[in-house]
VOPAGU-2260 file (C-alpha; in pm, 1 decimal, decimal comma):
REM VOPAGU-2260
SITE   aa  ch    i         X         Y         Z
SITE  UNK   A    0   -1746,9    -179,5   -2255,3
SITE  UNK   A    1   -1466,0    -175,7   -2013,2
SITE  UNK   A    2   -1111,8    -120,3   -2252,7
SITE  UNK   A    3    -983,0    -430,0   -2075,3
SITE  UNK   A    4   -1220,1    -643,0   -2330,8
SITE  UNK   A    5   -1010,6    -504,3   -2612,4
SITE  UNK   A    6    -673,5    -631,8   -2515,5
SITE  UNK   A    7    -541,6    -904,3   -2674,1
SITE  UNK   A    8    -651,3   -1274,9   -2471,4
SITE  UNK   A    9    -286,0   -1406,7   -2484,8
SITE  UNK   A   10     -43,1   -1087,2   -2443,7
SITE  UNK   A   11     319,9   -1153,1   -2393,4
SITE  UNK   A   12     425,0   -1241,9   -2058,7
SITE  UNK   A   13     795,1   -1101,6   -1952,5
SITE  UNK   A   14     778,1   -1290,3   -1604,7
SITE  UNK   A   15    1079,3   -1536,7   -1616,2
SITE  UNK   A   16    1066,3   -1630,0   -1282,3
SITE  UNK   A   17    1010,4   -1574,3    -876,5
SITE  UNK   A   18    1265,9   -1593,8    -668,3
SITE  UNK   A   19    1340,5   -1575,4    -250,5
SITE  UNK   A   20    1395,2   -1247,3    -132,2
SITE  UNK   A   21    1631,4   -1350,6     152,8
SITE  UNK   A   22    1826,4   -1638,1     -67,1
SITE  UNK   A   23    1764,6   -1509,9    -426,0
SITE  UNK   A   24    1693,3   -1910,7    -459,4
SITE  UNK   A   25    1483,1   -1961,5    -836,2
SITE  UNK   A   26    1098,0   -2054,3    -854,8
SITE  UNK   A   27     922,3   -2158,0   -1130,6
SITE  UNK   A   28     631,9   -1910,3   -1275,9
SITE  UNK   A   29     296,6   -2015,9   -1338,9
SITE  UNK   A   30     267,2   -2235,7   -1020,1
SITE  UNK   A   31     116,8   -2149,0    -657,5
SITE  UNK   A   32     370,5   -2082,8    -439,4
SITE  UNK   A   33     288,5   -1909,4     -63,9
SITE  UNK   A   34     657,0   -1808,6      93,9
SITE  UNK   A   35    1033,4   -1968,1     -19,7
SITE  UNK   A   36    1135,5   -2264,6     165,5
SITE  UNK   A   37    1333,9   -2068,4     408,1
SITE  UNK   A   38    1006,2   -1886,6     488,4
SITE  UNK   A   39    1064,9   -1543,9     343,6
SITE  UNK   A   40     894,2   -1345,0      74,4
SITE  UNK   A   41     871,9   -1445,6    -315,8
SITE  UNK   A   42     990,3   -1158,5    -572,2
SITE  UNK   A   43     836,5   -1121,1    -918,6
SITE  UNK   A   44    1121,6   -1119,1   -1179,7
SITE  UNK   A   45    1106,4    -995,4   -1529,1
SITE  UNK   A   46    1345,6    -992,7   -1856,6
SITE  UNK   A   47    1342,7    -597,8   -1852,6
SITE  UNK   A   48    1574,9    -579,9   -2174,8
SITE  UNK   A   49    1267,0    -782,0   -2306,4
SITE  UNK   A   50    1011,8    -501,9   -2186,7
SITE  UNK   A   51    1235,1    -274,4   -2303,4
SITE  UNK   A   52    1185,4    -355,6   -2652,0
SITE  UNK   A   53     843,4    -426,2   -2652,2
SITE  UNK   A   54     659,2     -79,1   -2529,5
SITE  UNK   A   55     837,3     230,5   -2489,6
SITE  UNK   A   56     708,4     547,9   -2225,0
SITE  UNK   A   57     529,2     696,7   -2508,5
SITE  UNK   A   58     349,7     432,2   -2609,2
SITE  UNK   A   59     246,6     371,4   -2227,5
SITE  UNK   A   60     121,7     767,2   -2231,8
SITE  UNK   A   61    -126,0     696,4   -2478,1
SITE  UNK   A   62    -287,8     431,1   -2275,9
SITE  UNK   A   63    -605,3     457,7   -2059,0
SITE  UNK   A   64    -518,0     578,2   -1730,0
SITE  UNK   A   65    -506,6     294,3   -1523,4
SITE  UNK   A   66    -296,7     100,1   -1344,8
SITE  UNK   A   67    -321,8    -169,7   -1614,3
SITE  UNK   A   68    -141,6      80,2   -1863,2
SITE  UNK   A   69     138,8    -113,4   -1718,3
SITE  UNK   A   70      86,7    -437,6   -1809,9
SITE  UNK   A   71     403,8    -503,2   -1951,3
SITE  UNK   A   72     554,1    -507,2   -1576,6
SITE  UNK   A   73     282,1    -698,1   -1440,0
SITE  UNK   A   74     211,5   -1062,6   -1379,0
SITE  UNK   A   75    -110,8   -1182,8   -1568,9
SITE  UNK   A   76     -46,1   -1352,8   -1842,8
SITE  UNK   A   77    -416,5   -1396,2   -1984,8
SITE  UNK   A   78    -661,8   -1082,5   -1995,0
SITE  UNK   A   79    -942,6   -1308,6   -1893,3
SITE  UNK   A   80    -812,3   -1327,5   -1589,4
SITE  UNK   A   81    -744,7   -1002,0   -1477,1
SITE  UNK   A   82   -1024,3    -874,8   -1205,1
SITE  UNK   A   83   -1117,4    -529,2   -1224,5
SITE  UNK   A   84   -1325,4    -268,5   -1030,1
SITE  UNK   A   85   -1145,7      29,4   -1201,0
SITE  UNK   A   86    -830,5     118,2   -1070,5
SITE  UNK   A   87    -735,9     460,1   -1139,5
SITE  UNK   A   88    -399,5     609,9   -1182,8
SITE  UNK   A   89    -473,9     824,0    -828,4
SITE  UNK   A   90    -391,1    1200,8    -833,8
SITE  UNK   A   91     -71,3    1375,9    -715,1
SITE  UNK   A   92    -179,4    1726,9    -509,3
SITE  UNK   A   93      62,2    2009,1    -397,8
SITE  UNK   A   94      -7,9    2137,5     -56,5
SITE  UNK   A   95     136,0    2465,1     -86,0
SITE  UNK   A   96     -31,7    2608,1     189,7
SITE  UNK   A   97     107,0    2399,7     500,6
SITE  UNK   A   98     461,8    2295,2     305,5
SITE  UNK   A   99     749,0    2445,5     548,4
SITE  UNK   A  100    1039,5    2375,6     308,8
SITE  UNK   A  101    1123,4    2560,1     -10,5
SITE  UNK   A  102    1090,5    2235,9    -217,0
SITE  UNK   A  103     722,6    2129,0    -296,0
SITE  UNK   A  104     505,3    1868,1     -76,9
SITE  UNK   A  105     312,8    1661,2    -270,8
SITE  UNK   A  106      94,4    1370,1    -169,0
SITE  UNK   A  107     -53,8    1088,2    -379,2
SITE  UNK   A  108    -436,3    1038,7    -310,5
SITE  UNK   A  109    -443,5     696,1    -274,1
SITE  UNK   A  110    -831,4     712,7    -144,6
SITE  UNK   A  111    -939,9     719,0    -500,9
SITE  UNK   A  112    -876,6     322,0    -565,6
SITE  UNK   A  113   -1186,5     116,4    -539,1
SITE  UNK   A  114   -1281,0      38,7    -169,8
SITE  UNK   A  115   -1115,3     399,4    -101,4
SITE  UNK   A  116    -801,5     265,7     -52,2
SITE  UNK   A  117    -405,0     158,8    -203,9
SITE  UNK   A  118    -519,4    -203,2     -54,9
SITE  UNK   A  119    -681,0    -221,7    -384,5
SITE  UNK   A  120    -358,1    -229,1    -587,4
SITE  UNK   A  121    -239,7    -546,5    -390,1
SITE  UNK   A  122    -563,8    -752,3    -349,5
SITE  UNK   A  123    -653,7    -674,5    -718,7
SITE  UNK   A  124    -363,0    -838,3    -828,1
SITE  UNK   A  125    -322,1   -1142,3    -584,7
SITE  UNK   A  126    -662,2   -1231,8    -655,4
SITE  UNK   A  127    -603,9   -1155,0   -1056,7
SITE  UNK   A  128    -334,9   -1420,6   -1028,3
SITE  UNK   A  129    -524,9   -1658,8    -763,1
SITE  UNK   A  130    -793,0   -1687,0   -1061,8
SITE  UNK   A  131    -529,8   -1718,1   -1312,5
SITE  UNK   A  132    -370,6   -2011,6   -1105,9
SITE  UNK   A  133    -680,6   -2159,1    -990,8
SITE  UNK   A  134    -738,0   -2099,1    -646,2
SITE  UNK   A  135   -1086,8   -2110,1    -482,3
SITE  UNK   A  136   -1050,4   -1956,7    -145,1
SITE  UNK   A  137    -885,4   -1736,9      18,2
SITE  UNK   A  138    -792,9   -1595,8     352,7
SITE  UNK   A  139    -637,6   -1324,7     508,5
SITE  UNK   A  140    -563,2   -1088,1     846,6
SITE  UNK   A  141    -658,4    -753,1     852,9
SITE  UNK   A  142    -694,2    -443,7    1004,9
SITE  UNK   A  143    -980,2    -321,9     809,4
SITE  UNK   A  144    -906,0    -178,6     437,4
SITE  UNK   A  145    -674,8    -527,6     284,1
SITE  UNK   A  146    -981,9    -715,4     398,0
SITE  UNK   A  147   -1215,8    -494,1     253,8
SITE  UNK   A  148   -1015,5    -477,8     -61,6
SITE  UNK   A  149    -951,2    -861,1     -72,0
SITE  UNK   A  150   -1358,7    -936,6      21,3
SITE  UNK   A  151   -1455,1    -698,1    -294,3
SITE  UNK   A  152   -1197,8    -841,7    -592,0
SITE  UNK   A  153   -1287,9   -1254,0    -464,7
SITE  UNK   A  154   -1653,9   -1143,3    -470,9
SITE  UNK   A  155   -1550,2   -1051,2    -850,1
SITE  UNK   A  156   -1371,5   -1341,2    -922,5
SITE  UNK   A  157   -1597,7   -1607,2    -768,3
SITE  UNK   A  158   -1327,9   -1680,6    -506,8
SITE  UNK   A  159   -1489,2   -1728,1    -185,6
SITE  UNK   A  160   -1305,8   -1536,4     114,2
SITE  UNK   A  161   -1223,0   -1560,3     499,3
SITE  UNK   A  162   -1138,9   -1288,3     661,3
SITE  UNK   A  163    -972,5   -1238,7    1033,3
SITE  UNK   A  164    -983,5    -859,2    1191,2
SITE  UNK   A  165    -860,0    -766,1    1555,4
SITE  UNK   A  166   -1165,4    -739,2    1783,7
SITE  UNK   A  167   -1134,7    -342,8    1765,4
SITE  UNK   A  168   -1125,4    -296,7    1413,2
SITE  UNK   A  169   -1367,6      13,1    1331,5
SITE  UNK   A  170   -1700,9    -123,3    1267,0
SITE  UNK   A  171   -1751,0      17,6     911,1
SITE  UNK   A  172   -1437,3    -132,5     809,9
SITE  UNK   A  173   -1554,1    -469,8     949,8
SITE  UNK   A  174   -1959,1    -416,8     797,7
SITE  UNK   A  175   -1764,5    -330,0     470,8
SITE  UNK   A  176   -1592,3    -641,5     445,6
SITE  UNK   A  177   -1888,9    -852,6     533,3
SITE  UNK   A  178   -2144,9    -632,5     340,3
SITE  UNK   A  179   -1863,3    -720,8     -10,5
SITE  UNK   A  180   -1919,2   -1081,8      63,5
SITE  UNK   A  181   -1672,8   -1206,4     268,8
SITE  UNK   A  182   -1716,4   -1445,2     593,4
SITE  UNK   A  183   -1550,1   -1206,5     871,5
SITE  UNK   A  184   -1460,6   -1281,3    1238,2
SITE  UNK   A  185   -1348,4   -1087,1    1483,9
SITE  UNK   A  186   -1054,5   -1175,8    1687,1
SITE  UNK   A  187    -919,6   -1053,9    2044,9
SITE  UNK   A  188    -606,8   -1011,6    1966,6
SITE  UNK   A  189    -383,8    -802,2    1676,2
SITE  UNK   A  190    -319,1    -880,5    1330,6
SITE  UNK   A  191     -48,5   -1124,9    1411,1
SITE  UNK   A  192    -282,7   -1344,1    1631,9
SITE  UNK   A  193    -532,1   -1316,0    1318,3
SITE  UNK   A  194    -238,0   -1420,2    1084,3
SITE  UNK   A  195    -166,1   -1709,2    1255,3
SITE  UNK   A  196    -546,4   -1818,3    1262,7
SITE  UNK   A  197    -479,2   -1796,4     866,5
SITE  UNK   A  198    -212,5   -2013,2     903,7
SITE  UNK   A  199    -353,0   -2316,7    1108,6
SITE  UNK   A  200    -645,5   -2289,0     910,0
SITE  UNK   A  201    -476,3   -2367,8     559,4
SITE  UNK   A  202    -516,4   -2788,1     598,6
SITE  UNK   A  203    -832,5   -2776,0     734,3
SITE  UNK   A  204    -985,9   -2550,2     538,5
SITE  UNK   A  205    -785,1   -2543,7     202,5
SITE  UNK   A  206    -794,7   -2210,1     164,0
SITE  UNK   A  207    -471,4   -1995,1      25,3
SITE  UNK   A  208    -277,2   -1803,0     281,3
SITE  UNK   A  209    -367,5   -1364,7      89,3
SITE  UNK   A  210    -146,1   -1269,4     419,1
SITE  UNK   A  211      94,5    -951,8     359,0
SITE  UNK   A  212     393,2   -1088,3     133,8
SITE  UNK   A  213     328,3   -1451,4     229,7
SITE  UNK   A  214     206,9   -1458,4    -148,0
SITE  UNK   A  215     429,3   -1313,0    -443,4
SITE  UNK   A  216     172,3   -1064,0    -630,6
SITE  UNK   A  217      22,5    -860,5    -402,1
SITE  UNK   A  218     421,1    -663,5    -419,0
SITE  UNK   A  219     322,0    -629,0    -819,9
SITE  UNK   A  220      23,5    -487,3    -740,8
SITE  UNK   A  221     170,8    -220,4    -490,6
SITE  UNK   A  222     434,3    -172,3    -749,1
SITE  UNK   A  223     200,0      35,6    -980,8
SITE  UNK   A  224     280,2     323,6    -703,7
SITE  UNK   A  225     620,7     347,3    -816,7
SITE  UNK   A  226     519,5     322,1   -1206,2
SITE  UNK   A  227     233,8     612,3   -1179,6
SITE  UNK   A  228     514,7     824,9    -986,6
SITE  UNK   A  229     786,6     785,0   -1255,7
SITE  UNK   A  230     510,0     856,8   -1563,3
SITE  UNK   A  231     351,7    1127,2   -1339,8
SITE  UNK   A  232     688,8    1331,9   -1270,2
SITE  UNK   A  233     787,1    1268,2   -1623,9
SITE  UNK   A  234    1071,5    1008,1   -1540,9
SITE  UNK   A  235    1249,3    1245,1   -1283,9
SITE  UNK   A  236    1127,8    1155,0    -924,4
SITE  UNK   A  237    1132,2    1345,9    -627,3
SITE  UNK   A  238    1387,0    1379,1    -352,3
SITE  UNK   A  239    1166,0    1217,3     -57,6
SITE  UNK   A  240     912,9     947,0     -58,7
SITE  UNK   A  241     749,2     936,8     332,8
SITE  UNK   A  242     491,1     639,6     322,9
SITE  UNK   A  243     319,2     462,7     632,2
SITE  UNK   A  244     460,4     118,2     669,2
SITE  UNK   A  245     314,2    -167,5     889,0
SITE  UNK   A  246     388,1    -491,3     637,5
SITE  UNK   A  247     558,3    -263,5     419,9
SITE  UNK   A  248     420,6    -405,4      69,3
SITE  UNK   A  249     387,7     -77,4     -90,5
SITE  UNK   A  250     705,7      84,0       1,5
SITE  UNK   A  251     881,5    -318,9    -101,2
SITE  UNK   A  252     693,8    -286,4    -435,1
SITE  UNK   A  253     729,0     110,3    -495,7
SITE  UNK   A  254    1143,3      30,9    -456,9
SITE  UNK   A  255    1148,4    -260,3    -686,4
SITE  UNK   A  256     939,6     -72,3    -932,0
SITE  UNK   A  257    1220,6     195,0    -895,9
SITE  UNK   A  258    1488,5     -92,7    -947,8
SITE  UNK   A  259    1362,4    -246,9   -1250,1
SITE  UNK   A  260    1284,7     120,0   -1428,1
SITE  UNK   A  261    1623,0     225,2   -1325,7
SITE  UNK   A  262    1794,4    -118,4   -1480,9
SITE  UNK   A  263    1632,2     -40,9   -1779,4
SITE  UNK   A  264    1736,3     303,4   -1813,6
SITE  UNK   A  265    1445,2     452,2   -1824,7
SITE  UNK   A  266    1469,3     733,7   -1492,8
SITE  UNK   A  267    1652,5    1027,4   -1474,4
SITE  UNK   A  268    1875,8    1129,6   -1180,2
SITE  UNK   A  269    1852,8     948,9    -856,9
SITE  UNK   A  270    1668,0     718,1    -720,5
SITE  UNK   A  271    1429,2     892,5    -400,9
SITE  UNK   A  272    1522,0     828,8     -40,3
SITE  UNK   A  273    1232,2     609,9     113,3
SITE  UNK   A  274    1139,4     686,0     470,3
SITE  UNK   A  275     955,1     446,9     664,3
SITE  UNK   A  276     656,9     631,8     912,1
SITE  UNK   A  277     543,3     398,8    1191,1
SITE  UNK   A  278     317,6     507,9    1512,5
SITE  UNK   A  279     496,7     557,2    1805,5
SITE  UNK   A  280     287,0     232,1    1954,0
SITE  UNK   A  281     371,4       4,3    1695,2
SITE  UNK   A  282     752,7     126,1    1552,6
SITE  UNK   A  283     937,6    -211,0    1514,8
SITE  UNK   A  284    1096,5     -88,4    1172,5
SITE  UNK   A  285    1219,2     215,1    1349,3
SITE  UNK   A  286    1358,5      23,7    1643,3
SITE  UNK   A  287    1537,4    -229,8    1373,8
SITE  UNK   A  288    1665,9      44,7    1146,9
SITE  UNK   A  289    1779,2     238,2    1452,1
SITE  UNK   A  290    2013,9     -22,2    1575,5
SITE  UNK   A  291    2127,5    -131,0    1268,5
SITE  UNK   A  292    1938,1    -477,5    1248,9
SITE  UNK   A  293    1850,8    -653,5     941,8
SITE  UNK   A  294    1547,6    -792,9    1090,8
SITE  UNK   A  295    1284,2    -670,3    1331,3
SITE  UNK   A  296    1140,7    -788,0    1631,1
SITE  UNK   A  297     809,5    -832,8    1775,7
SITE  UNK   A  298     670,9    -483,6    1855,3
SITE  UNK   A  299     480,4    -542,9    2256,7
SITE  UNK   A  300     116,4    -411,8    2320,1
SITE  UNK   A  301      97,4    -299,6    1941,2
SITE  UNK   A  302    -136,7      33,4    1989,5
SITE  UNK   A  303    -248,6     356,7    1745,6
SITE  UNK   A  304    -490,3     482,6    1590,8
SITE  UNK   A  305    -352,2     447,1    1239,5
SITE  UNK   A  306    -486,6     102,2    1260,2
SITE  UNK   A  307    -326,6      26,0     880,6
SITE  UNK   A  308      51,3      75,3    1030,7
SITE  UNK   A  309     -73,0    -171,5    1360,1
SITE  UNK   A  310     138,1    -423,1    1257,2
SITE  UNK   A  311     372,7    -580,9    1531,1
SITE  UNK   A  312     584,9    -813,9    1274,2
SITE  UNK   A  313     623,8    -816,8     923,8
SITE  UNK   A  314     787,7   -1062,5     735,9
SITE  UNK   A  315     876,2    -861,5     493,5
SITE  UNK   A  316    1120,4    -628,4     744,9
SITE  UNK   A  317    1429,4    -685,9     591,3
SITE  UNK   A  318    1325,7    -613,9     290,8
SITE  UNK   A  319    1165,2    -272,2     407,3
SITE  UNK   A  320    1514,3    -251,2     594,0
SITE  UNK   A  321    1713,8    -314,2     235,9
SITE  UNK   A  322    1494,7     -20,5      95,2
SITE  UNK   A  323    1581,5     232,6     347,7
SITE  UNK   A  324    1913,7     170,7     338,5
SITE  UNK   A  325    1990,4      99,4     -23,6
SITE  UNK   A  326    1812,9     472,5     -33,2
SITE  UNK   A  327    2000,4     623,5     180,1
SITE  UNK   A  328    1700,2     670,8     357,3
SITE  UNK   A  329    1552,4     683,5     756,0
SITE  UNK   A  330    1280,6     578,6     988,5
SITE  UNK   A  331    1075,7     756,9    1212,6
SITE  UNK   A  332     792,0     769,3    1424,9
SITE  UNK   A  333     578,5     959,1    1513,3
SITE  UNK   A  334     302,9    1039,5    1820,2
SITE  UNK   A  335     -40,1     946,3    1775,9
SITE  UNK   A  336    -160,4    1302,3    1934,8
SITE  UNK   A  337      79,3    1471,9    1680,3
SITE  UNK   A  338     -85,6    1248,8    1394,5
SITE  UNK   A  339    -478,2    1391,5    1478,8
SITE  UNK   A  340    -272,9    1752,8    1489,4
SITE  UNK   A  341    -158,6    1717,6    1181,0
SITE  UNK   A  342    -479,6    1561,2     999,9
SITE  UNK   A  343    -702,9    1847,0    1144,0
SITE  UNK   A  344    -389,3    2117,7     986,3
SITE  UNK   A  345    -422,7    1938,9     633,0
SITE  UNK   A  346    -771,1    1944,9     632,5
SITE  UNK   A  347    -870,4    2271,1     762,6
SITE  UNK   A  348    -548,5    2454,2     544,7
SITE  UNK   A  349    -621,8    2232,1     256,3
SITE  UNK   A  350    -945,5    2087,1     224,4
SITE  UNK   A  351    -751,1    1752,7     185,3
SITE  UNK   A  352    -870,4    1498,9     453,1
SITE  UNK   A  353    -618,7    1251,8     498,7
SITE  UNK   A  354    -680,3     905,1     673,3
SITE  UNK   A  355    -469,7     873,5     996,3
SITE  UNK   A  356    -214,2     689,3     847,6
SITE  UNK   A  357    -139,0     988,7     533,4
SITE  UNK   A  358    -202,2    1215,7     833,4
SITE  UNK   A  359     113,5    1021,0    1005,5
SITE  UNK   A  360     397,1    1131,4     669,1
SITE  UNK   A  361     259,4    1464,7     705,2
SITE  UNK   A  362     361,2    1502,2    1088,0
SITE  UNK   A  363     676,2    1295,2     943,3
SITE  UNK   A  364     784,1    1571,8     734,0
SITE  UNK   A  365     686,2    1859,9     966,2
SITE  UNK   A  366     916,8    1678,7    1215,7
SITE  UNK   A  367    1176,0    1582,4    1010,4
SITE  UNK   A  368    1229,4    1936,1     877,7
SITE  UNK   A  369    1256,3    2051,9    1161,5
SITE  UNK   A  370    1528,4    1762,2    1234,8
SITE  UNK   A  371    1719,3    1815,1     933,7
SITE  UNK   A  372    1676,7    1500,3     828,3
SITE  UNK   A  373    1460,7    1624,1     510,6
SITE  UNK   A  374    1662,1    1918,9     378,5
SITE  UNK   A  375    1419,1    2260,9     316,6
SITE  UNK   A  376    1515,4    2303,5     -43,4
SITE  UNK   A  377    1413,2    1876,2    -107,0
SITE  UNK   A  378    1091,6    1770,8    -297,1
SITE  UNK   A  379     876,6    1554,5     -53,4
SITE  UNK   A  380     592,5    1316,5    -151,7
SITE  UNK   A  381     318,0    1182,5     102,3
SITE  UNK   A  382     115,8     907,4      26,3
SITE  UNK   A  383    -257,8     938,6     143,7
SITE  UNK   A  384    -330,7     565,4     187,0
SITE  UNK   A  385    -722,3     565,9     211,7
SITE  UNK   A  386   -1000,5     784,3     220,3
SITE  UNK   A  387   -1059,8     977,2     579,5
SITE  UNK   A  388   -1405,7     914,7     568,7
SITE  UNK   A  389   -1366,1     565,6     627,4
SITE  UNK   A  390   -1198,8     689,8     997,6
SITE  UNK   A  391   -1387,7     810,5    1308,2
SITE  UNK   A  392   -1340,3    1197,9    1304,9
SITE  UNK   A  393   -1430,7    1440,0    1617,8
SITE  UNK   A  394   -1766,7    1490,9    1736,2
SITE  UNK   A  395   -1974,3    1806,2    1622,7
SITE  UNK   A  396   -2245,5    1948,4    1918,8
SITE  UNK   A  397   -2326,0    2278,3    1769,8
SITE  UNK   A  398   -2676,3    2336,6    1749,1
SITE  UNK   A  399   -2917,4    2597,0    1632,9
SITE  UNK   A  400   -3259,3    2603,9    1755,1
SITE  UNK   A  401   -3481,7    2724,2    1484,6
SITE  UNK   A  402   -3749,4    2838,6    1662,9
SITE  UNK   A  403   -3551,7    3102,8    1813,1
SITE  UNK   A  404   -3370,9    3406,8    1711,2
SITE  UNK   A  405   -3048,0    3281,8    1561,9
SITE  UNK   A  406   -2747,4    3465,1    1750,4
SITE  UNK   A  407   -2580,0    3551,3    1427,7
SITE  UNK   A  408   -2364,9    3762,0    1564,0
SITE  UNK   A  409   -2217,0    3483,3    1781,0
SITE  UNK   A  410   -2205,3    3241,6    1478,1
């Protein structure tokens, strides 16, 4: 029996309310809501000094290890409704052998999460919370692993799904989706053009918008990150977090998670400097932080092949923005050529296959070293967002004929 069963059906709830991330304007909890009235993202907020007294970090340590061990700083207020698949706390490996700095690399294997990838954090708890508040159908842009995420946890809940990918989405990603129950299209254009099918579609079709951050839960989801760091590095976190942004939910949610443990007292030291890692064919954070803009704007003839960070415009940037900044952190970018480089490194130094979009904060850190913009003696974490299986890899054409003599010598 899954250890969900046991908790209790009617837990206490420590949401108080949402509120807009631009105006800091109050919603009310426990109703649908898509973005704030001016059109900007919702924010989850708690009463921490509540939390606070109700569970403590040891308490939490004794849990199972999942990302529901957290369930004090999470959104669902009745157990019945939560939708699981089996969301592991993911690993944190060193990679000793291709860290340049003195301080350790680490990098958070993300590819463990059902569908192989962190999408499952967010879709796991938008669609947790859809159930809880009702909702039927849903539909979302992708470029491959949200969709696959979203198609799997509405199959699970009974929520029937609609899903939108660019017309040169990998295949698997696209047979995964449909194969997990989903109705899929393909679309020729990016994941903009796919977002704003989404969009038009909502009166005809009644279904709820699952876009990035154009619904409040999917940031609570990606907020576990942040948790699972803090418990995992025993309250004290490291000096550098590099993570691959396109709509940015992850590194939003992994800085409010920081926020809220931080108000409550419960870190040690300071807070880690978040650095945003775009492709250098689809960088509009980088552009915006680099000229000192609050906002970001459309990125032209999006193109990589770290097709999770192929996002042109987020509405979520300023909020990415605050992050950085607040952090005293940077954004960079980095070549798609250098990216391949620096998955084939990792995998043939470490064993560790990273998707292309891990593979990109690896080359991040390798150039940003070398910058000086990550000091040598300064503890760096990656984030591997998915598994690397899931991406093409280069072609193999060795072959052995076995009815001749094998040429060991040459092997």
């Amino acid at each position: 029996m899954n250890h969900l069963d046991n908790l209790i059906t009617h837990r206490p709830n420590f949401v108080t309310h949402l509120e807009c991330g631009m105006t800091g304007e109050h919603y009310p909890k426990e109703q649908v809501h898509g973005l704030s009235k001016v059109g900007k993202p919702l924010l989850v907020r708690y009463d921490l000094k509540k939390i606070a007294e109700a569970v403590t970090k040891e308490e939490i340590s004794l849990r199972p290890p999942d990302f529901w061990r957290y369930r004090e700083f999470l959104p669902v207020r009745h157990t019945i409704n939560i939708v699981s698949l089996g969301e592991v706390m993911t690993p944190i490996i060193t990679l000793s052998k291709v860290q340049a700095g003195k301080g350790t690399l680490y990098v958070k294997d993300e590819a463990r999460l059902p569908t192989g990838s962190f999408k499952a954090r967010g879709l796991c708890m938008a669609i947790s919370m859809a159930k809880e508040l009702g909702i039927t159908k849903v539909a979302m842009p992708t470029n491959g692993n949200a969709g696959a995420a979203c198609a799997a946890y509405a199959s699970r809940a009974g929520i029937e799904s609609f899903i939108f990918c660019p017309d040169d989405t990998p295949t698997i990603n696209v047979r995964e989706i449909a194969q997990q129950g989903a109705k899929v299209w393909l679309v020729n254009g990016l994941i903009n053009d796919c977002g704003k099918i989404v969009a038009e579609g909502k009166q005809a079709k009644g279904w709820f918008d699952m876009s990035t951050l154009k619904e409040p839960y999917r940031i609570e989801g990606k907020k576990t990150m942040g948790l699972e760091l803090a418990e995992q590095f025993h309250w004290q976190l490291p000096d550098v977090i590099l993570y691959p942004t396109g709509g940015g939910t992850g590194l939003i949610g992994m800085w409010k998670a920081f926020k809220e443990l931080q108000e409550m007292g419960w870190l040690k030291g300071k807070l880690p400097r978040m650095v945003v890692v775009q492709s250098s064919g689809c960088a509009p954070i980088v552009k915006a932080w680099e000229e000192g803009k609050e906002h970001a704007e459309l990125w032209q003839n999006a193109k990589t092949i770290a097709w999770g960070i192929r996002v042109p415009v987020a509405v979520g940037d300023f909020l990415m923005l605050r992050a950085v900044n607040e952090s005293s952190g940077f954004a960079t970018s980095v070549d798609d050529e250098v990216i391949l480089e620096a998955r084939a490194e990792c995998a043939n130094k470490e064993g560790f296959l990273m998707c292309p979009e891990g593979a990109a904060t690896f080359a991040a850190y390798q150039k940003e070293l070398k910058s000086g913009r990550i000091k040598s003696e300064e503890s760096v974490m990656l984030f591997n967002c998915a598994a690397g299986t899931k991406y093409e890899l280069p072609p193999v054409n060795s072959r052995l004929d076995r009815n001749q003599p094998i040429p060991y010598a040459q092997l």
